[in-house]
N, C-alpha and C positions, 0 to 999 in steps of 0.2 A: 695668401698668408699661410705658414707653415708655423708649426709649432715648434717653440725653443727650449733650451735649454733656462733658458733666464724667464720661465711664464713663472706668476706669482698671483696671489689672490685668492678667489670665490669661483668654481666651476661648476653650480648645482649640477649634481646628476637629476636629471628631466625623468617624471614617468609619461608612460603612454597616454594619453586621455583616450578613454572609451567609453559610447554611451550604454547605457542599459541594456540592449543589445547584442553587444559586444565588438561592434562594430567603432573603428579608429573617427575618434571627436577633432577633424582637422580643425575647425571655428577654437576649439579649447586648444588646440598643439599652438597654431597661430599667438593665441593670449597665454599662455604657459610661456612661452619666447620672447614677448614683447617683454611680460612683466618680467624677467630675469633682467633685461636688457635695463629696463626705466629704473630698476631700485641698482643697479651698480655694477653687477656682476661683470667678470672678469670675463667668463668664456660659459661654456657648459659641455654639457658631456650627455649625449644620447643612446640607445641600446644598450645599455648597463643591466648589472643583474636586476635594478628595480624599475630599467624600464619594459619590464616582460619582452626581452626581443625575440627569445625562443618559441613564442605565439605569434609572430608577426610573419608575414607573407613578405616576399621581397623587396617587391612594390611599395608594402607599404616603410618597411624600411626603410628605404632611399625617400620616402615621400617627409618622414618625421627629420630626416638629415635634409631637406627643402626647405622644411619650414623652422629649423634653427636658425643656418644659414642666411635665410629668407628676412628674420625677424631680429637677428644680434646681426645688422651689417658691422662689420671690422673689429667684431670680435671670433678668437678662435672657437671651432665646435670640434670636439674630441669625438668620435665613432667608438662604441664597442663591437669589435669586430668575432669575438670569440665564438668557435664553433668547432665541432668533432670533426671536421676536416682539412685543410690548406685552400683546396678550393675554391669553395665558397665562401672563407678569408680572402683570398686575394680577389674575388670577385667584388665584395662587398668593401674592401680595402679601397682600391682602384676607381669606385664607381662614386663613393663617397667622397673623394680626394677629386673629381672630375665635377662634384655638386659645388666647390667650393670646403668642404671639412678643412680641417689644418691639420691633423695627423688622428692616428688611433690609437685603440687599448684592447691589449691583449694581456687575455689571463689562462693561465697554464693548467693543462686537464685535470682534473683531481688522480690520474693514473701516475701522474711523477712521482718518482720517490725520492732517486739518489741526485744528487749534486749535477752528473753530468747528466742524468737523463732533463734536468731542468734548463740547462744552459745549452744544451742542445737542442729541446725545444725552439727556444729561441733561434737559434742560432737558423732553425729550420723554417720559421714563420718570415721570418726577416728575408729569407730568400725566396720565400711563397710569393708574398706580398710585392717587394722590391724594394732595397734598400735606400728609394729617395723618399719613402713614407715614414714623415718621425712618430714613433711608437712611443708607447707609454707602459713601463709594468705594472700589472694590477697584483698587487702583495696582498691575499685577502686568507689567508690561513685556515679560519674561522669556519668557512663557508665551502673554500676549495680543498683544503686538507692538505695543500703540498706548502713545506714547512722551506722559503727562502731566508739562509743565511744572510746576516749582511756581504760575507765573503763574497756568497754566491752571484749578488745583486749587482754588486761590482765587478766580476766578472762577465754578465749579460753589456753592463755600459759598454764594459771595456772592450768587448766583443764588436760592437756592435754600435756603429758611431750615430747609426736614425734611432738609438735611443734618447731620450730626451727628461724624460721625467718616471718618476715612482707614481705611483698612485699606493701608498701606505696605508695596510688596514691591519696590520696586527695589530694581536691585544694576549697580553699588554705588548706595548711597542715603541716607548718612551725612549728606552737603551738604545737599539736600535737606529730610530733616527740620529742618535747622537753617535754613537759609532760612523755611520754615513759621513756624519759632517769631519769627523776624526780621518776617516779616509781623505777627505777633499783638501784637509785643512795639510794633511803630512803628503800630497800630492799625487796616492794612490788612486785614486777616482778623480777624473774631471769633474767640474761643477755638472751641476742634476738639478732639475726642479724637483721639489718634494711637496706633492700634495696629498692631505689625510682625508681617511674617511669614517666609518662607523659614526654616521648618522652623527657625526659630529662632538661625540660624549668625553670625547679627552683632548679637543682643538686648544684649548687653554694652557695644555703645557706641552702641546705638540709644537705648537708655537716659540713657546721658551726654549724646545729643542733644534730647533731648527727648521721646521718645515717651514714651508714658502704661501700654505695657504690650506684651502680645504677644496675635495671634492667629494662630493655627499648631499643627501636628497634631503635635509631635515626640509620640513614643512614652510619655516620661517628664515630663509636664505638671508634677511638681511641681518639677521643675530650671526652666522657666520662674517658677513663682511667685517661687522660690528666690532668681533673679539680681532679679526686680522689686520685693520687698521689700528684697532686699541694698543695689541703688542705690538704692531710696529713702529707705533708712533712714544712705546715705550710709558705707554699709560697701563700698567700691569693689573691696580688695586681697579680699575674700570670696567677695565678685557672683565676679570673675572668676574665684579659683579655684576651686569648685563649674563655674562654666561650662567650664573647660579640662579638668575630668575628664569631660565627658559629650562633649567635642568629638569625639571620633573617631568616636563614633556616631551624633551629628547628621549629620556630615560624609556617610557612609555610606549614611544616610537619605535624603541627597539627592540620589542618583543620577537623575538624568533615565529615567522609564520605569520603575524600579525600586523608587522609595522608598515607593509605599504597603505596597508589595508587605514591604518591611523593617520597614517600622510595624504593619503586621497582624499578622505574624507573632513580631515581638515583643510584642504587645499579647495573645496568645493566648498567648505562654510567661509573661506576666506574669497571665493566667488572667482578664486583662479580656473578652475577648475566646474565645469557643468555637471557631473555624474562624478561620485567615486568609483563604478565602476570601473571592474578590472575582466579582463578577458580571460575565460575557462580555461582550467581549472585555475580558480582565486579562492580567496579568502574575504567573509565578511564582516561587519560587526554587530557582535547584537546591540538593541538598546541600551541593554546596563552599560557596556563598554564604551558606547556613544555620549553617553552621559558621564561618563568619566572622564573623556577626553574634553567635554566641554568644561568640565570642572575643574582641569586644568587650565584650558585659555581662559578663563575668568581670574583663576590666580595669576598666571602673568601678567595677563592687561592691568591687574593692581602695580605694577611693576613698569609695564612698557605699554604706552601706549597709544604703539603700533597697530596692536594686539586686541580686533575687536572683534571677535567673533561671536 
């Protein structure tokens, strides 16, 4: 299975499980996969910025792309493959693609600045890796600091046919996606999957814009599925309400520094998850913060009741 052009849906981005320790929780990676698979999900997407992959050993990298694989049979599993050299991108590229993965995601060093030093980036990872692995761009602005154009992004496609899809994370970045589909629509870009991210806080009109779905680690994946069947099926006043009960806790999610730390730990009260542990250096939470975050899933479950933690 390779990844297309036409992928559409729910790809949570996955974190690591680790116990207390610090050591990798394969029993939880196992059930982390299952449960993506059993409530609907589309694909998923592992070694992401929230799946700490800059703490993991090789091994165990290829072992957490085993056990996606392993756990969604025939669905696709996306690889983040990013790292400060070609190398060990095309290593980790090639080895994950030999596991079974369907293609990866690559995001551009925070050192780009101009236009061609980005598209040549690419232009450069593409021939590291080899051009029968379909890639995926991670547009994350926010976090990496290099500022893609829509110009630009159409340009990398155009460049560069094992592209396949966006992974969209600016903010705001509404315009944007609709510019994209403006390219597609007057024939300048081939068709592109567009999947969003940021923890999922603007899916509701990412959607109205055009993207194809979401990839993003909110806590509660099935309110992702939720709002991208609702728009698609053209149930608008629905998408949104569903999405405005779970807003408070996306919101919360998204603290700078803080949010895997909020996702882990509800992911472990929802019993996905054995440990919220995160491997060194992480982030904790104190009680007060624990207590807030359960004060919120008592407000949703008034709402959805999914939602019983």
């Amino acid at each position: 299975m390779l990844l297309a052009a036409s992928a559409s849906g729910v790809f949570p981005i996955a974190p690591t499980p680790f116990h207390p320790d610090g050591a990798v929780d394969w029993a939880s990676a196992d059930k982390l996969f299952s449960f993506y698979d059993e409530i609907g999900s589309d694909g998923t997407t592992v070694l992401g910025m929230m799946g700490e992959a800059p703490k993991l050993e090789p091994d165990e990298s290829l072992g957490i792309v085993k056990a996606a694989v392993r756990n969604m049979p025939g669905k696709p599993v996306i690889v983040g493959i990013s790292a400060p050299g070609f190398a060990a991108m095309r290593t980790l590229a090639r080895e994950s693609m030999e596991l079974g993965a369907a293609g990866v995601m690559i995001a551009p060093p925070p050192s780009l600045r101009t236009d061609d030093q980005i598209t040549g980036y690419y232009a450069q990872a593409v021939e590291a890796i080899g051009s029968d692995i379909p890639f995926v761009i991670q547009d994350f602005p926010l976090t990496l600091s290099v500022i893609m154009t829509p110009a630009v992004i159409r340009k990398i496609v155009s460049d560069n046919p094992s592209c396949v899809m966006l992974k969209h994370e600016d903010w705001p970045g509404l315009e944007k996606i609709s510019t994209l589909r403006k390219f597609q629509a007057d024939g300048s870009l081939r068709p592109i999957s567009i999947l969003t991210g940021n923890g999922g806080m603007f899916l509701d009109f990412e959607m109205e814009r055009g993207a194809d779905g979401a990839m993003t680690g909110y806590a509660f994946p099935e309110l992702l599925i939720d709002v991208v069947k609702l728009q698609k099926a053209g149930q608008r006043d629905e998408a949104h309400d569903i999405f405005d009960a779970h807003l408070p806790l996306m919101r919360y999610e998204q603290q700078l520094g803080a949010g895997l730390a909020v996702r882990k730990y509800t992911m472990m009260k929802r019993g996905i998850l054995k440990s919220d542990a995160q491997r060194k250096p992480g982030s904790t939470l104190t009680a007060r913060a624990k207590a807030e975050v359960d004060y919120l899933l008592a407000r949703v479950a008034k709402t959805d009741p999914r939602v019983k933690c």
